[in-house]
C-alpha positions, 0 to 999 in steps of 0.5 A: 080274745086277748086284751092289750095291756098297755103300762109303763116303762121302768128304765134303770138309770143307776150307773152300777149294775144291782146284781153285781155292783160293778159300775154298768158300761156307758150308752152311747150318746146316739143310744141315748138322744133315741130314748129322749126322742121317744120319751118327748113327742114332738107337739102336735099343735102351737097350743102344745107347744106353749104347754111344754115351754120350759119351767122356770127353775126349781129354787127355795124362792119359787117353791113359796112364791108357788105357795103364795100363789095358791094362798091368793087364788084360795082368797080368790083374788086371782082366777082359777086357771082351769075354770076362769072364775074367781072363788074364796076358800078360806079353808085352803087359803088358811091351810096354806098359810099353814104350810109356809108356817111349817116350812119357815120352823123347819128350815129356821136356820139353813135358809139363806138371808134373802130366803128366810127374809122373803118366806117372812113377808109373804107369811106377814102379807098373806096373814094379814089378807086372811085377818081382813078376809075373817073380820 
């Protein structure tokens, strides 16, 4: 008895042809709404519907206030989402503080001002807890 394997799709979506390097004839915009269609089922129940509500968009902002937020749970300050509970992990929550440390010298001088000033004072307000959390 055979078994059925069951993958994944690779869909090419370069705009050149790899074989030859011409550019590759355009699919139709029908073509296309049908791969959509079967890429996103629609949901099932309203409960999937609230997990697939639009993301807020990716910028510099979000991707710390992100990081901050992980810091903040790891102080246990907020809720695990998964669990409910409050738990501290100083560990993680130093880890973290690290890697915004990291991210403020590598970008030091291509962040705008807004940017580099708001990387700034999360990196001051989470040191700060974490000083008090080790006293």
């Amino acid at each position: 008895m055979a078994e059925e394997e069951k993958g994944f799709v690779i869909k090419d979506k370069r705009t050149f042809s790899s074989e030859t390097g011409e550019p590759r004839p355009e699919e139709s915009e029908e073509a296309k709404e049908k791969a959509d269609k079967r890429e996103a089922p629609a949901p099932e129940s309203e409960s999937e519907a609230e997990e697939q509500a639009p993301l807020p968009e990716v910028n510099f902002a979000t991707f710390v206030f992100s990081l901050s937020s992980s810091a903040i749970l790891h102080f246990g300050e907020i809720p695990d989402p998964t669990t409910g509970t409050k738990k501290k992990n100083l560990p993680l929550a130093k880890q973290t503080i690290d890697i915004l440390a990291m991210l403020e010298e590598k970008t030091k001088g291509n962040l705008a001002d807004d940017e580099s000033q708001l990387l700034k004072n999360i990196l001051y307000d989470l040191r700060m807890r974490y000083v008090r959390e080790t006293s």
